[in-house]
SEKE-771990 format. One line per 3 residues: their letters; for each residue z negated, x, y negated of N, C-alpha, C. Coordinates in nm, 2 decimals, decimal comma. Last residue first. Example, Ala and Ser with C-alpha at 12.3 -4.5 7.8 and 13.67 -1.06 7.14 Angstrom:
SA> -0,71 1,28 0,22 -0,71 1,37 0,11 -0,79 1,29 0,00 | -0,78 1,32 0,57 -0,78 1,23 0,45 -0,78 1,32 0,33
REM end
This chain:
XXX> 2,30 3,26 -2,49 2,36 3,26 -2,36 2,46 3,29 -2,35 | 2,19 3,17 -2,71 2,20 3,31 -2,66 2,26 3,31 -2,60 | 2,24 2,91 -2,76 2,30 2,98 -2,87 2,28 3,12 -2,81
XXX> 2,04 2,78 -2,58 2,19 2,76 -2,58 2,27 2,89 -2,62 | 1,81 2,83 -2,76 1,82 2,92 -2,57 1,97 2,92 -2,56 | 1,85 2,71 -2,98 1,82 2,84 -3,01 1,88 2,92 -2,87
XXX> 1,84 2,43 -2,81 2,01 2,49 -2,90 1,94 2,63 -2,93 | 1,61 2,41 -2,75 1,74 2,36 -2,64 1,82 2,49 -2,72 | 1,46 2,46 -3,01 1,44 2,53 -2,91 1,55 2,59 -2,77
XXX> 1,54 2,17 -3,07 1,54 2,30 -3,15 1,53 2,39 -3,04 | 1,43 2,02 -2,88 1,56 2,03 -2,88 1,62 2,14 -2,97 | 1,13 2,07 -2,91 1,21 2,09 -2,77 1,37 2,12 -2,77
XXX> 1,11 1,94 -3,12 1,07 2,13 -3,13 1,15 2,16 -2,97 | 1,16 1,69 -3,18 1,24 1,82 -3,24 1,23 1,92 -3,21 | 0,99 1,59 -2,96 1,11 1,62 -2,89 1,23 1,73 -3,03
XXX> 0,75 1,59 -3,10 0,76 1,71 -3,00 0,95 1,73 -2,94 | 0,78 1,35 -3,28 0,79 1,52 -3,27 0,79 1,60 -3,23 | 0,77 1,16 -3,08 0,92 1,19 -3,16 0,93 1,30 -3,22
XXX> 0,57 1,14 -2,79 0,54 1,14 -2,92 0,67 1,17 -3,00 | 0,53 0,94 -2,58 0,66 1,02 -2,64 0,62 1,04 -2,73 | 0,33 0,76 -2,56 0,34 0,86 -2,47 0,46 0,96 -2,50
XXX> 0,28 0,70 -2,84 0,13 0,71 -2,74 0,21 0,81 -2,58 | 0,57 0,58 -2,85 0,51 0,68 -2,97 0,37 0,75 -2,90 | 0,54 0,39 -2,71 0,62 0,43 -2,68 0,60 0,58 -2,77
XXX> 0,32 0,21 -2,85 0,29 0,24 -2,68 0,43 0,33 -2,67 | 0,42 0,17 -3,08 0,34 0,28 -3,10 0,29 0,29 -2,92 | 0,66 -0,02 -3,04 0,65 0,10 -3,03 0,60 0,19 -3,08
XXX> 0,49 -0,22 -2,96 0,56 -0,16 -2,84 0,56 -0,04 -2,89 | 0,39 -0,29 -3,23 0,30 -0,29 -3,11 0,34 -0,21 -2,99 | 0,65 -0,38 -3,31 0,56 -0,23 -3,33 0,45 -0,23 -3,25
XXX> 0,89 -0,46 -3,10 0,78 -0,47 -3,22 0,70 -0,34 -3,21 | 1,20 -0,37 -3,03 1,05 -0,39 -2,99 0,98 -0,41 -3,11 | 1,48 -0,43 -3,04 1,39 -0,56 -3,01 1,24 -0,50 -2,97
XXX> 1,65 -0,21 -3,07 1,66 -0,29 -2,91 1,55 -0,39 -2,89 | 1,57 -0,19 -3,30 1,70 -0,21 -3,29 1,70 -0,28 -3,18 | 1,29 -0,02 -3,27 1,33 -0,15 -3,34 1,50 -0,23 -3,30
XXX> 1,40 0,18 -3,11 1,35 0,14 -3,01 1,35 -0,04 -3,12 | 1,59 0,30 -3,33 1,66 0,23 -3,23 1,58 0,17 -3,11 | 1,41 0,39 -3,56 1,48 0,26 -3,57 1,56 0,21 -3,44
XXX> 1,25 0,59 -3,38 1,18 0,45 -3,39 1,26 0,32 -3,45 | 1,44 0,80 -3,42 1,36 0,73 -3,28 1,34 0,60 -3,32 | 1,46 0,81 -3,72 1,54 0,78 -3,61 1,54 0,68 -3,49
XXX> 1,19 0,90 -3,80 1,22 0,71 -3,81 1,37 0,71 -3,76 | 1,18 1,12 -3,65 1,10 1,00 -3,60 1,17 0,85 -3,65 | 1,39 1,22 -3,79 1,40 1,21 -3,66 1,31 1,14 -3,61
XXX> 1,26 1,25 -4,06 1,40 1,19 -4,04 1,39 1,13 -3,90 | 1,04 1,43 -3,99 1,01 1,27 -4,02 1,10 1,20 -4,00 | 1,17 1,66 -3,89 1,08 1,57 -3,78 1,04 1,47 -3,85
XXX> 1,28 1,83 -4,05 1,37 1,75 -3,98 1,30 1,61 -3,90 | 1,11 1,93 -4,18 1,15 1,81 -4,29 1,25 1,74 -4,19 | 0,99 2,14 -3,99 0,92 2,00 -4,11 1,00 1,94 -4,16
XXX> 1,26 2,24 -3,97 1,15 2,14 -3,86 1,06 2,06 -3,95 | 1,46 2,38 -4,19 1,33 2,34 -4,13 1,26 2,25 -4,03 | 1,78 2,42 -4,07 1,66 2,33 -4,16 1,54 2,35 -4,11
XXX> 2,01 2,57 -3,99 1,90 2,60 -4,02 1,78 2,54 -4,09 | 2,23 2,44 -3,88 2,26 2,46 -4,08 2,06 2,50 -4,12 | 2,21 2,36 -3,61 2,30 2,50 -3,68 2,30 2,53 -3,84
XXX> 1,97 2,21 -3,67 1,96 2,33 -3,57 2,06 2,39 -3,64 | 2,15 1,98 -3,78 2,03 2,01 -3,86 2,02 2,15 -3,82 | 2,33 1,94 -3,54 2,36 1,97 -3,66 2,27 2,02 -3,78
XXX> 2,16 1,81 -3,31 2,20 2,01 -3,33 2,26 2,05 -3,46 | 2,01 1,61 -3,32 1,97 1,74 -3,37 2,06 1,88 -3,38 | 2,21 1,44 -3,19 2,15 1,43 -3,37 2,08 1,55 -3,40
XXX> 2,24 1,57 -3,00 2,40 1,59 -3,07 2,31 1,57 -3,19 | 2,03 1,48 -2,86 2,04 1,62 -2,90 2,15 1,66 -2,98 | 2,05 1,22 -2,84 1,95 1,29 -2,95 1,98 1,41 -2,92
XXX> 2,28 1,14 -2,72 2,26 1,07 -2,81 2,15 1,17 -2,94 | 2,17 1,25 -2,47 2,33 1,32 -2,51 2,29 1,30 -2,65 | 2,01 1,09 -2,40 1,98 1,26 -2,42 2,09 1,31 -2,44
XXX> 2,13 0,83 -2,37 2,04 0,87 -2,47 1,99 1,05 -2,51 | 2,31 0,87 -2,19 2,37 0,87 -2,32 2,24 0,90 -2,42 | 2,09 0,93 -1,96 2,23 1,02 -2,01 2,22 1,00 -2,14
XXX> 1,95 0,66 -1,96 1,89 0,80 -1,99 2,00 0,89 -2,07 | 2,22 0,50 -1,94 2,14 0,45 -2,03 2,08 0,64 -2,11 | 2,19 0,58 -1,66 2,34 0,57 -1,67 2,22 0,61 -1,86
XXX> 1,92 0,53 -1,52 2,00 0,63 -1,56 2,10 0,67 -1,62 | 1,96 0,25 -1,61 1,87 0,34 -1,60 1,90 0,47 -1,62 | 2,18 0,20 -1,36 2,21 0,15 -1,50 2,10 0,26 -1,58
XXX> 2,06 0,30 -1,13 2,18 0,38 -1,19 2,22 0,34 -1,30 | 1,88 0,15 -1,08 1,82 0,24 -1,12 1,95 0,34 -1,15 | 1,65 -0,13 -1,15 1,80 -0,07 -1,16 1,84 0,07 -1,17
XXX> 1,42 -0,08 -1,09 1,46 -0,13 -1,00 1,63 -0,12 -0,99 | 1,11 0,09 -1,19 1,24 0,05 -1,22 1,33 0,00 -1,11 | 0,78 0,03 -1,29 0,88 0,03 -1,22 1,02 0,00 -1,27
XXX> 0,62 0,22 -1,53 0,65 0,10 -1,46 0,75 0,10 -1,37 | 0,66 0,36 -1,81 0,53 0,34 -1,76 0,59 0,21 -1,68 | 0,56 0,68 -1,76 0,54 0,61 -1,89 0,64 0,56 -1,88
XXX> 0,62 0,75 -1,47 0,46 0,76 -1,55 0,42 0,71 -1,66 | 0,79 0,54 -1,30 0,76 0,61 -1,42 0,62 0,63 -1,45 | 0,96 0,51 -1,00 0,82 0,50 -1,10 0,78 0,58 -1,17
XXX> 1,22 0,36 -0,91 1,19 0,47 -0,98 1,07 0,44 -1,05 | 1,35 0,16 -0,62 1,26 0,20 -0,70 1,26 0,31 -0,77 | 1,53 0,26 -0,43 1,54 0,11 -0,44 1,44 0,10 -0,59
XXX> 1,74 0,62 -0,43 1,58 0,50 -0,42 1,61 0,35 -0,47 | 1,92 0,76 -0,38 1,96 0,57 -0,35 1,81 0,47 -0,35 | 1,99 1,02 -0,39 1,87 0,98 -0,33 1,89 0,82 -0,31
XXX> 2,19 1,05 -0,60 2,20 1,02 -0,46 2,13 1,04 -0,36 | 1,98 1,04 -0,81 2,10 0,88 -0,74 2,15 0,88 -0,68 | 1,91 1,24 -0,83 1,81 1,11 -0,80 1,91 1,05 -0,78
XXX> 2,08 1,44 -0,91 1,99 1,43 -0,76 1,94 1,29 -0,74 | 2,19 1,33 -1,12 2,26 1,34 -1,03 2,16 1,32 -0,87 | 1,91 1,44 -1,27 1,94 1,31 -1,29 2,06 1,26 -1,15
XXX> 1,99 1,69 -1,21 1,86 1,62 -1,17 1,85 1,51 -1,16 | 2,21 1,77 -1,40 2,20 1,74 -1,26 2,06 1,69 -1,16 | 2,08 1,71 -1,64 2,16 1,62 -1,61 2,19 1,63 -1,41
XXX> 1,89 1,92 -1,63 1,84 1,77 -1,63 1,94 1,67 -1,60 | 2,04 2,10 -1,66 2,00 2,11 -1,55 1,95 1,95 -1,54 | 2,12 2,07 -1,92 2,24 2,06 -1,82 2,16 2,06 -1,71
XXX> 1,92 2,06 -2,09 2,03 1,93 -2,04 2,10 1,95 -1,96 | 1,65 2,16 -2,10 1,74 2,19 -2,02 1,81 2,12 -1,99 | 1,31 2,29 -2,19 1,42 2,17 -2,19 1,59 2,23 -2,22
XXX> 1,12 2,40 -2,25 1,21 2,48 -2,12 1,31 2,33 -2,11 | 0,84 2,38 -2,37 0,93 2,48 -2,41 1,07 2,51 -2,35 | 0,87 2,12 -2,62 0,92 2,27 -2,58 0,83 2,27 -2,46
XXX> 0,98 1,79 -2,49 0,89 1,88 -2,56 0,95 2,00 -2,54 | 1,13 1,53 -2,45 1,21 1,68 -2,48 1,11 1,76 -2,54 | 1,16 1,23 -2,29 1,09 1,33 -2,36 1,12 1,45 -2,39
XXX> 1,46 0,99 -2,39 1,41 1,10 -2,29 1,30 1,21 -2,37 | 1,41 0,61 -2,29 1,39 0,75 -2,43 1,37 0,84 -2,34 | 1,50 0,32 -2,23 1,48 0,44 -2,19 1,51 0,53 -2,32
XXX> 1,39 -0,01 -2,37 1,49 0,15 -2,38 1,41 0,24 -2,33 | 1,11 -0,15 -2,09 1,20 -0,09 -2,23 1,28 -0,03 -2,23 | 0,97 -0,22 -1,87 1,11 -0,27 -1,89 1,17 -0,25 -2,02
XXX> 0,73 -0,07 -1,92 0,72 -0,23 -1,96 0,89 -0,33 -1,95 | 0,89 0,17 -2,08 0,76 0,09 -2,09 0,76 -0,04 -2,08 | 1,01 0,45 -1,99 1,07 0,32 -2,05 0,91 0,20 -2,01
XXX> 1,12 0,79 -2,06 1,02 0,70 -2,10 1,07 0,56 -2,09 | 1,28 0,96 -1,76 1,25 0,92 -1,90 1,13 0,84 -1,94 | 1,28 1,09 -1,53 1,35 1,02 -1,51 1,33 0,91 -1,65
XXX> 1,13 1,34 -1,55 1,28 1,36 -1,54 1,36 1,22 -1,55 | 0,87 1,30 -1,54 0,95 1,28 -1,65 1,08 1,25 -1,67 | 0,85 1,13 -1,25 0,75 1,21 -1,32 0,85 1,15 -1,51
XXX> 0,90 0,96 -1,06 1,02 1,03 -1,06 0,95 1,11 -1,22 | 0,86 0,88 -0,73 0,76 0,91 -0,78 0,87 0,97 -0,93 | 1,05 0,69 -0,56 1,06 0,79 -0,61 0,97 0,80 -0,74
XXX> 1,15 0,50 -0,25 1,13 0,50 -0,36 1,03 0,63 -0,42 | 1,21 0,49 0,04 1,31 0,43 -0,08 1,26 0,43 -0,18 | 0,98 0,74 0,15 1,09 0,63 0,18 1,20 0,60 0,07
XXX> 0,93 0,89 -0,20 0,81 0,82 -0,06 0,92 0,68 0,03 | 0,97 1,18 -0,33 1,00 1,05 -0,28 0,92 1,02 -0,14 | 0,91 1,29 -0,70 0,84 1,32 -0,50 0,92 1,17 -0,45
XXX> 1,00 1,56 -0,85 1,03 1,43 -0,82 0,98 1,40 -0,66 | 0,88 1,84 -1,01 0,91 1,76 -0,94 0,90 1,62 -0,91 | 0,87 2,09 -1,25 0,91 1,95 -1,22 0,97 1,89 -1,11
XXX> 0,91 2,32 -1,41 0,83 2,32 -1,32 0,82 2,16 -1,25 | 1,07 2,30 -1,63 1,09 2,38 -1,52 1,05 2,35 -1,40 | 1,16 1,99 -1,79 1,06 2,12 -1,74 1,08 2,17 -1,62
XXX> 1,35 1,85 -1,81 1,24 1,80 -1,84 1,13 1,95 -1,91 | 1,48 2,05 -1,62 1,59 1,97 -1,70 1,43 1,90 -1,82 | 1,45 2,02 -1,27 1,38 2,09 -1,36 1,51 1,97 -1,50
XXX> 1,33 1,91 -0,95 1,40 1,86 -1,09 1,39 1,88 -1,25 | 1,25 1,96 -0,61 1,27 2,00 -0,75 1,40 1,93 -0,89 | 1,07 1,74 -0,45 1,29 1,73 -0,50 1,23 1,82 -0,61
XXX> 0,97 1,64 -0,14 0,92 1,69 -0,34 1,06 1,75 -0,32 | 0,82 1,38 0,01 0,95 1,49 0,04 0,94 1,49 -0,18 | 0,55 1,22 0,24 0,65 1,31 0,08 0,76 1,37 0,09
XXX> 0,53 0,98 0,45 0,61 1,11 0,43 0,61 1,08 0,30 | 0,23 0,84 0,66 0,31 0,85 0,54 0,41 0,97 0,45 | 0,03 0,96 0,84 0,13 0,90 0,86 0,25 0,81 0,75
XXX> -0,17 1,06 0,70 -0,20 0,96 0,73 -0,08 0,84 0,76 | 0,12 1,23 0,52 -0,06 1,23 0,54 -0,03 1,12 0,59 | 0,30 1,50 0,55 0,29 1,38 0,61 0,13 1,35 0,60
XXX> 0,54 1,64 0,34 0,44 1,61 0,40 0,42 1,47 0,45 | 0,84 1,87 0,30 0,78 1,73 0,34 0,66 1,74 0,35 | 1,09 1,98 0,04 0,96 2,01 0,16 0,87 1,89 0,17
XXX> 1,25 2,01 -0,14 1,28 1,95 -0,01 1,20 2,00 0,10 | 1,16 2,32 -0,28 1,21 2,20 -0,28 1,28 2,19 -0,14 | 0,78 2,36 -0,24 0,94 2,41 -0,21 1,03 2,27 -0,22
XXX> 0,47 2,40 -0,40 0,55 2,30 -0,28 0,72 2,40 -0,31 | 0,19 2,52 -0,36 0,27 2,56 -0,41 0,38 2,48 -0,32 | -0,17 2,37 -0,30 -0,02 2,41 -0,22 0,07 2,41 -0,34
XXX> -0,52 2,42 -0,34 -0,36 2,44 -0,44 -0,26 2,52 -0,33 | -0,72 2,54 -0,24 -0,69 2,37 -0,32 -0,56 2,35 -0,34 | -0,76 2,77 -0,25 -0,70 2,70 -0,09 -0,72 2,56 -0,17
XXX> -0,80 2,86 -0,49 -0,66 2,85 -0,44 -0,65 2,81 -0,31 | -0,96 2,61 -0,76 -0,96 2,74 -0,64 -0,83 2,71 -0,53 | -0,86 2,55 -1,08 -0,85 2,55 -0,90 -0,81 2,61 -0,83
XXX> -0,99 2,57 -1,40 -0,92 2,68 -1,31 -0,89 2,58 -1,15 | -0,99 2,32 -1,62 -1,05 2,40 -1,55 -0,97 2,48 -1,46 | -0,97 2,18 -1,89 -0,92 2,21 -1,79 -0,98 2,28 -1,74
XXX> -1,06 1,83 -2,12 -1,10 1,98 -2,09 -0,96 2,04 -1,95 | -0,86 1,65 -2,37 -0,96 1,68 -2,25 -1,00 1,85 -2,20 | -0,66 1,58 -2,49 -0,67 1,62 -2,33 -0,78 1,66 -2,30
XXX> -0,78 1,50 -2,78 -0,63 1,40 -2,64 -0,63 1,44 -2,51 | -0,99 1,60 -2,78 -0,98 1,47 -2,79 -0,87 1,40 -2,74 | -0,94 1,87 -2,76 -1,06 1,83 -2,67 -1,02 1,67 -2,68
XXX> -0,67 1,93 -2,95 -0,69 1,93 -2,83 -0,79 1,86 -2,73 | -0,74 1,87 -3,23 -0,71 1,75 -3,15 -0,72 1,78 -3,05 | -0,76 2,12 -3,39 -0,85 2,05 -3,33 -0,92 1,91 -3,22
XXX> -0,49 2,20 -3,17 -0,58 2,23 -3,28 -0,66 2,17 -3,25 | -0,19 2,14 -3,08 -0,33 2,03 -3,12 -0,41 2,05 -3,18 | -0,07 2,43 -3,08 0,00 2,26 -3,10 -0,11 2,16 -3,15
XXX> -0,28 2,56 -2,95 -0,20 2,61 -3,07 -0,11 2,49 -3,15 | -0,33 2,44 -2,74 -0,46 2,42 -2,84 -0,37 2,50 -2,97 | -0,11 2,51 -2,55 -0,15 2,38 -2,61 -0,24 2,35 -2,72
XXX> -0,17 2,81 -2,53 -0,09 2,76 -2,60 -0,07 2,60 -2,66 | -0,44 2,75 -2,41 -0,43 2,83 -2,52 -0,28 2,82 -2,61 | -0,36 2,64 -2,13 -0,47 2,57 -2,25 -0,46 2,62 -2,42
XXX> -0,20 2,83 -2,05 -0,16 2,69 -2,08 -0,23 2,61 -2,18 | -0,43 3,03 -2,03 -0,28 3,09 -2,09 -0,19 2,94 -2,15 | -0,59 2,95 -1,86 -0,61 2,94 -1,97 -0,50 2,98 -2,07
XXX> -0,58 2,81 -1,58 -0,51 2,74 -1,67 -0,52 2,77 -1,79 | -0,50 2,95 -1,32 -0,59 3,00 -1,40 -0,48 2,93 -1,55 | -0,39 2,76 -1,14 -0,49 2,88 -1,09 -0,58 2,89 -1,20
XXX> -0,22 2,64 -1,30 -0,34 2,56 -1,23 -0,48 2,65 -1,16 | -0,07 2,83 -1,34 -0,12 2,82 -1,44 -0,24 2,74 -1,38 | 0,04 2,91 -1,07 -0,03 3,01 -1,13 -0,13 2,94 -1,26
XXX> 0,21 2,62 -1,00 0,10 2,71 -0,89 0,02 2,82 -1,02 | 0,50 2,62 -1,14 0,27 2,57 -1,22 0,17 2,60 -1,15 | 0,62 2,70 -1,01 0,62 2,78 -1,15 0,51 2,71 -1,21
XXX> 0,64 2,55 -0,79 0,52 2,72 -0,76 0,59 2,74 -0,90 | 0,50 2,24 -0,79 0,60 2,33 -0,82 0,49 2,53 -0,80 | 0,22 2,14 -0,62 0,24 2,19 -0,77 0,30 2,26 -0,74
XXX> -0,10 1,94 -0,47 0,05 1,99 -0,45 0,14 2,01 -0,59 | -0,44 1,97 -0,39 -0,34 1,98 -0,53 -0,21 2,02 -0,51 | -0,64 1,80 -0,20 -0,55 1,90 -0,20 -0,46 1,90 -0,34
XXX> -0,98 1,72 -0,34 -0,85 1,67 -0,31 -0,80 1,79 -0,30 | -1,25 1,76 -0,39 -1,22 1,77 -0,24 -1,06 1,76 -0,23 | -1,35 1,73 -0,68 -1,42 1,67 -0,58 -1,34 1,66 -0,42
XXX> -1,23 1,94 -0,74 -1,39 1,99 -0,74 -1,39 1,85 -0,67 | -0,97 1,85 -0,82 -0,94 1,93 -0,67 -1,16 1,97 -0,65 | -1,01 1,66 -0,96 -0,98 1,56 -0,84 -1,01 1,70 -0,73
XXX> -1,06 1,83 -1,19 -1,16 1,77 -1,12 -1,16 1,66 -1,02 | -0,78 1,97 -1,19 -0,94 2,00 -1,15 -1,09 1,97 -1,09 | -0,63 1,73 -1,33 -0,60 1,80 -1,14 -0,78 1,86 -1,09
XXX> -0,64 1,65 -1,54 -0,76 1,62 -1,47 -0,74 1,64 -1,35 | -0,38 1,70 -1,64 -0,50 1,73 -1,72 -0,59 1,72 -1,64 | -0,15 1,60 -1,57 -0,18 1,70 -1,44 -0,31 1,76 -1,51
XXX> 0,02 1,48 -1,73 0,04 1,43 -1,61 -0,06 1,50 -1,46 | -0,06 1,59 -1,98 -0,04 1,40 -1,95 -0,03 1,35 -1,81 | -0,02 1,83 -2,00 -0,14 1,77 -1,93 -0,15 1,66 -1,93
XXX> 0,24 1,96 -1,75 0,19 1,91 -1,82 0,05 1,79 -1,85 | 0,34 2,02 -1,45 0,17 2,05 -1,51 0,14 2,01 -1,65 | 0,45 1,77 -1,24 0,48 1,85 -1,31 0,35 1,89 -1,42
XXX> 0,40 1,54 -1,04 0,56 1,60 -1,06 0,52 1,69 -1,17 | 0,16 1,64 -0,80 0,20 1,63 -0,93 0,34 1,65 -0,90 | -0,04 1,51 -0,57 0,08 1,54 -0,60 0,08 1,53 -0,75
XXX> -0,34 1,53 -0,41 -0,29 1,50 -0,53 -0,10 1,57 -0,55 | -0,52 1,40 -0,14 -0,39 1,44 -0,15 -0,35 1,42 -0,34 | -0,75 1,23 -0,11 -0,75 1,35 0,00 -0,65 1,42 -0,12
XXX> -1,01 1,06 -0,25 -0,81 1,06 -0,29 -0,82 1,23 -0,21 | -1,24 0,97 -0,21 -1,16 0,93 -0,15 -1,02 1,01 -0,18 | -1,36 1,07 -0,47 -1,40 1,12 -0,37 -1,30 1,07 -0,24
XXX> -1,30 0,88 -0,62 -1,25 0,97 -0,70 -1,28 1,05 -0,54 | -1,33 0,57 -0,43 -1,40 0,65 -0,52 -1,28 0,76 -0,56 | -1,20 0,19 -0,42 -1,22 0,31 -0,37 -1,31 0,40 -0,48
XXX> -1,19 -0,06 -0,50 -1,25 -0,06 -0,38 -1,27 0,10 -0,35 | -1,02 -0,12 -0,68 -0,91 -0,12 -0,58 -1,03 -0,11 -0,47 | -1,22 -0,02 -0,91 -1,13 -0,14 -0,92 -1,07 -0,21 -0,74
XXX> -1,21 0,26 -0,84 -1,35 0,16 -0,83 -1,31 0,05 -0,82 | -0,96 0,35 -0,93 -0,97 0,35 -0,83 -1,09 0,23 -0,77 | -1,05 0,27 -1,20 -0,88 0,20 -1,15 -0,96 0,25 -0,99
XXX> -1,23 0,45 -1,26 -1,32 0,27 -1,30 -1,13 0,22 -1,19 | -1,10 0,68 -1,30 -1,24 0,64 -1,18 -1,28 0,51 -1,20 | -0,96 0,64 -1,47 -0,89 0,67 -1,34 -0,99 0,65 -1,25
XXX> -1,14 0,65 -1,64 -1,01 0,53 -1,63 -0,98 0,54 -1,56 | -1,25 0,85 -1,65 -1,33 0,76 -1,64 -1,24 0,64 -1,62 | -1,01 1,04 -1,75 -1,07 1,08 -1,62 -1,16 0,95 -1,57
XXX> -0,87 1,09 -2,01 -0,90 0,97 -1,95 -0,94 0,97 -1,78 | -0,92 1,36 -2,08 -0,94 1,29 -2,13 -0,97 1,14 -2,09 | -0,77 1,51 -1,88 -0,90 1,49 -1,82 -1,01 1,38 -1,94
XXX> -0,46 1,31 -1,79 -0,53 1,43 -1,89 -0,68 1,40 -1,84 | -0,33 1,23 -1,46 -0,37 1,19 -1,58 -0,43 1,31 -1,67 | -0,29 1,30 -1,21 -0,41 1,31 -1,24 -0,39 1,23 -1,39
XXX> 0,05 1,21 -0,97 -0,02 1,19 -1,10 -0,18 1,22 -1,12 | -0,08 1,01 -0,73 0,03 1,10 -0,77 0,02 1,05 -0,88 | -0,26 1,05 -0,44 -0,29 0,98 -0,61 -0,15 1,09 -0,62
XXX> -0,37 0,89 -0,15 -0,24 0,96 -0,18 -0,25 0,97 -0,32 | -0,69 0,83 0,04 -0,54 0,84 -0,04 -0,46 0,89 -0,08 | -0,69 0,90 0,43 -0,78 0,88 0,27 -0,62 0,85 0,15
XXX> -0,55 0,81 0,66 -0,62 0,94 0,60 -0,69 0,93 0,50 | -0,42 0,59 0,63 -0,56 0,59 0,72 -0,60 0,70 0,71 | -0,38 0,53 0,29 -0,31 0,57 0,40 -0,41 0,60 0,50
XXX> -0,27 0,36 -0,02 -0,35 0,41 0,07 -0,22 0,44 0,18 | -0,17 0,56 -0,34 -0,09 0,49 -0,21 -0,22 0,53 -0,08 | -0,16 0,54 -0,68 -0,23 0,52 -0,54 -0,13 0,52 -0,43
XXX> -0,04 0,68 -1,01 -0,02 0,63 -0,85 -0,12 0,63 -0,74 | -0,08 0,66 -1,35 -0,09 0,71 -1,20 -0,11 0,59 -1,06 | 0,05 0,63 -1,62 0,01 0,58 -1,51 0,01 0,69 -1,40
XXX> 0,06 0,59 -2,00 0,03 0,69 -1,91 -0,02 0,61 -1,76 | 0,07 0,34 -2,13 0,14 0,47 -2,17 0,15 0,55 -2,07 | -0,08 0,11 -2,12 0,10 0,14 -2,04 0,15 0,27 -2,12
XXX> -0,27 0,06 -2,39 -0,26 0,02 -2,29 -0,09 0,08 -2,22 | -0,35 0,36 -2,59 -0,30 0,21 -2,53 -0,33 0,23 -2,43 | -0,49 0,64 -2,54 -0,52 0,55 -2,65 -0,48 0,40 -2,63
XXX> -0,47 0,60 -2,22 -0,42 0,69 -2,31 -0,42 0,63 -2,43 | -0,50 0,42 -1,99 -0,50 0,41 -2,12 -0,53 0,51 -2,20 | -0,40 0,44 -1,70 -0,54 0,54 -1,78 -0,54 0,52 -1,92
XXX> -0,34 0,22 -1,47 -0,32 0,20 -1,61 -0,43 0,33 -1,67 | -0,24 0,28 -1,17 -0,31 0,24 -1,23 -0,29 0,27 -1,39 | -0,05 0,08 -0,86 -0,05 0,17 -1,00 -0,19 0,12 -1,13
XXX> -0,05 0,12 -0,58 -0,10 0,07 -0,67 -0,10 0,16 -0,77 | 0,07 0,05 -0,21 0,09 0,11 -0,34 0,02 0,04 -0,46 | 0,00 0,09 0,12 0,00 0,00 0,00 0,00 0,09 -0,12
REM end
């Protein structure tokens, strides 16, 4: 059985993690930031279970929206499965912490939370197209960088844990693709995007935030959209503008086409809560700088 839980990240449907029981104990894919760690233990409490119960953690990828509170699932007993280019930082997460607290500043403790190190018989380093089987239930982890390097897509039967790679859409919303720095990668993401459809999942579960059901329209949609914002950035990128003055433009961008497709503002500060529209300037800036060497 599958359940998705809600960690309210300032809203409601920003940020979700996955259950799946199994006669082994559970399956959590996804930790969430350690900021919302008491959400994740009141969701499981909810369903009947503890924080002590979840045997098995899968991450699609170490960012801390998705992998903030790995620590304290792996201190209370869980196994922690993690691309081997986040295997090291989960080791020793302060090189990650330290660059993030360079972005957040003071904000850091308050949006994510603390991190901690995990000891290394906690922590499997996965391969792509490598399987597990708990409690008689199969993963198979699909590297899918394009998002992030370190990114995996886990599939469970016909349906696909699908992290970032597979965009933001809330609630049956426009899809928006996240583009933080540092390692965003359209061309690899575009073939990533490729991987998942001919995978033929029946489902795509988003972390922000829901099920998808159509899932080559969806992607079809994602494409144009990360075509759509990085063509709007690169002309700013080659005539050297500043980032400060690009990233207000570029938010009320963002935000006139999630208006455009009918959301109210209520929606789209739940779309803003998990995308933030600034981060994707510094990602896409950054896209075209790596581009520009090559």
């Amino acid at each position: 059985m599958l359940h998705t839980i809600d960690l309210h990240f300032h809203l409601d449907h920003a940020i979700a993690a996955f259950v799946v029981e199994t006669h082994d104990g559970l399956v959590l894919i996804e930790s969430g930031p350690h900021s919302v760690f008491p959400y994740l233990e009141k969701g499981l409490a909810d369903l009947g279970f503890s924080i002590a119960d979840v045997k098995h953690l899968l991450l699609t990828h170490i960012h801390f929206d998705h992998a903030g509170a790995a620590w304290a699932l792996a201190q209370a007993g869980a196994q922690v499965y993690v691309h081997p280019r986040g295997y090291k930082h989960l080791l020793d997460p302060s090189r990650l912490y330290g660059s993030a607290k360079r972005i957040y500043g003071d904000f850091m403790e308050s949006l994510w939370g603390d991190m901690q190190p995990i000891a290394e018989q906690q922590l499997t380093s996965v391969e792509h197209g490598s399987s597990f089987t708990f409690g008689g239930k199969t993963f198979t982890a699909w590297h899918t960088p394009g998002h992030a390097s370190h990114h995996i897509a886990w599939q469970w039967g016909d349906q696909v844990f699908a992290g970032d790679v597979a965009g933001v859409s809330i609630d049956g919303g426009p899809v928006v693709p996240p583009c933080p720095p540092p390692d965003i990668d359209i061309e690899a993401w575009n073939d990533s995007l490729d991987l998942l459809v001919n995978l033929k999942p029946s489902v795509l579960h988003l972390t922000h935030f829901g099920a998808i059901t159509e899932v080559e329209t969806h992607i079809s949609q994602l494409r144009q959209m990360l075509t759509g914002w990085s063509q709007w950035i690169f002309p700013h990128w080659e005539a050297g503008r500043d980032m400060n003055i690009v990233t207000p433009e570029f938010q009320t961008y963002a935000s006139d086409q999630l208006r455009d497709a009918g959301l109210g503002a209520a929606a789209i500060d739940r779309y803003q809560a998990a995308n933030p529209a600034w981060m994707s300037v510094a990602g896409l800036y950054r896209y075209w700088t790596k581009k520009s060497e090559e």
